[in-house]
C-alpha positions as CSV (number, residue, x, y, z in Angstrom):
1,X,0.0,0.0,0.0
2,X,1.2,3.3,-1.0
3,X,1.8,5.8,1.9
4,X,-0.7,8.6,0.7
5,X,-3.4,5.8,0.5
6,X,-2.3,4.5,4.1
7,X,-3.0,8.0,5.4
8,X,-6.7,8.6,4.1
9,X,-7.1,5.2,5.7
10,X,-5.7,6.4,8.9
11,X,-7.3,9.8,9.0
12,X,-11.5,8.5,10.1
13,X,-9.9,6.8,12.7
14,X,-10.4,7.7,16.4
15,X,-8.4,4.8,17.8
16,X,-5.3,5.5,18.1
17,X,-4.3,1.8,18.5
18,X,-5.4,1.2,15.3
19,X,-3.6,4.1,13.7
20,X,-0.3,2.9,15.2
21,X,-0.4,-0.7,13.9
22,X,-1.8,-0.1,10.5
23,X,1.7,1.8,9.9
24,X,3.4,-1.7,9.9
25,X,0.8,-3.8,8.2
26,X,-1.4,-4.9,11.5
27,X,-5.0,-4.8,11.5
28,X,-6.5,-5.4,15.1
29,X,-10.5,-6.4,14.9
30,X,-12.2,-5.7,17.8
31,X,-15.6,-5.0,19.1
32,X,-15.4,-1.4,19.5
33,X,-13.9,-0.7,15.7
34,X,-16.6,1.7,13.8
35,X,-18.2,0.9,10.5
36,X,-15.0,2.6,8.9
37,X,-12.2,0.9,10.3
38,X,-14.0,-2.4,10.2
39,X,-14.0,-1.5,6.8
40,X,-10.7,-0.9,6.9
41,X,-9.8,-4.1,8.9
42,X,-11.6,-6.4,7.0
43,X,-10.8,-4.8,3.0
44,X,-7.3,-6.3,3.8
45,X,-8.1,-9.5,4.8
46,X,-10.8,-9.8,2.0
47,X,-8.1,-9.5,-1.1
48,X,-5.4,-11.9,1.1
49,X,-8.3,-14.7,1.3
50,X,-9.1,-13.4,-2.2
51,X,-5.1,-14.0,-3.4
52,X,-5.1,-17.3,-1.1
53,X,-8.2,-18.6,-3.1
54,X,-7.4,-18.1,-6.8
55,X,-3.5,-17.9,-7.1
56,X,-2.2,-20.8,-5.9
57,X,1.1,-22.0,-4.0
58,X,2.8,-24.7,-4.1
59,X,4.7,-25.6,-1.0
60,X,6.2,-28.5,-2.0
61,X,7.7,-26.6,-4.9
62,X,8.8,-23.6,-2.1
63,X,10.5,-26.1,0.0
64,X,13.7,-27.1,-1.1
65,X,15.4,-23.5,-0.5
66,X,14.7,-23.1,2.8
67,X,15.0,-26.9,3.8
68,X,17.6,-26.4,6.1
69,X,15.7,-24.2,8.1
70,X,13.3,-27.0,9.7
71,X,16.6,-29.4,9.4
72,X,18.4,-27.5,11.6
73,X,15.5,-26.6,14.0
74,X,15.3,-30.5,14.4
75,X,19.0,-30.8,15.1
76,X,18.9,-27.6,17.6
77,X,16.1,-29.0,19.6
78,X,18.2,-32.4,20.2
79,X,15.2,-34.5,17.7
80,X,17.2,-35.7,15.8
81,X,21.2,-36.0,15.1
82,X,21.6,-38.0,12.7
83,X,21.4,-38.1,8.8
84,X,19.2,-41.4,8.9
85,X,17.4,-39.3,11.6
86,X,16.3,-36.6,9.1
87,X,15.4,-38.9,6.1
88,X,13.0,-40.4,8.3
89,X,11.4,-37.1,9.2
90,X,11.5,-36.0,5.8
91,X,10.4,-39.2,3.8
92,X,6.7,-39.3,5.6
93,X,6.5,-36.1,3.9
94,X,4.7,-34.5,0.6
95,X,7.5,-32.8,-0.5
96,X,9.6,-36.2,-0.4
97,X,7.0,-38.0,-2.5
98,X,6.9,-35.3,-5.6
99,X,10.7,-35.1,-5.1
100,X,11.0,-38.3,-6.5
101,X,8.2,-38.6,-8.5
102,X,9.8,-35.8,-10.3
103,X,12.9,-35.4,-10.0
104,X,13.6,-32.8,-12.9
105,X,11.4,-30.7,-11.6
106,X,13.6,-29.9,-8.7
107,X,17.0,-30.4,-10.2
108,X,17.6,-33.6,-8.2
109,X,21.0,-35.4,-10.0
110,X,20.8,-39.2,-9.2
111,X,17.6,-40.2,-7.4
C-alpha cells in the first residue's frame, strides 16, 4: 500500500491503537472498531483470502530452499542428530513424495 493511500485510511480513525499498527501492516478487529475501520480491517483480509483462493502455492515446490531451516530446527532442539534421523522425518512427507516422482522438476542429480 502506498503511503498517501495508508494516510486517508488512517485519517476517520479515532483509535489510536489502530492508527499505530496499520503503519506496519497490522490490522486489530475488535468489538469497538466503527463501520469505517472495520472497513478498513476487514478490506485487507478480503483480497489476502481473495489471493489465497485463486493464485495458488505450491509448498512443496517452495521447499527445497529453505530446507535447512526446519533441518536445523530438528537438530537444535536435540530431535534428531543423525542423517538417517532426518530422512526419516523427511520421507513421511509431501514434499519427499513429488521429489522423486519428479525429480527434474527440482534439479535432483541421481535419485
Amino acid at each position: 500500500m502506498v503511503e498517501h493511500e495508508l494516510e486517508m485510511q488512517l485519517m476517520p480513525s479515532k483509535d489510536e491503537n489502530l492508527k499505530l499498527t496499520l503503519q506496519f501492516g497490522i490490522r486489530m478487529h475488535h468489538a469497538g472498531l466503527s463501520p469505517s475501520e472495520r472497513g478498513v480491517v476487514e478490506r485487507s483480509k478480503k483480497q489476502f483470502y481473495k489471493k489465497f483462493l485463486y493464485k495458488p502455492f505450491f509448498v512443496e515446490s517452495s521447499m527445497l530452499p529453505v530446507l535447512a531451516n526446519p533441518v536445523n530446527a530438528e537438530i537444535s532442539l536435540g530431535t534428531t542428530s543423525t542423517k538417517q534421523g532426518i530422512m526419516e522425518d523427511i520421507s513421511g512427507t509431501y514434499f519427499y513424495r513429488k521429489l522423486f516422482a519428479n525429480p527434474n522438476f527440482y534439479d535432483l542429480q541421481n535419485p
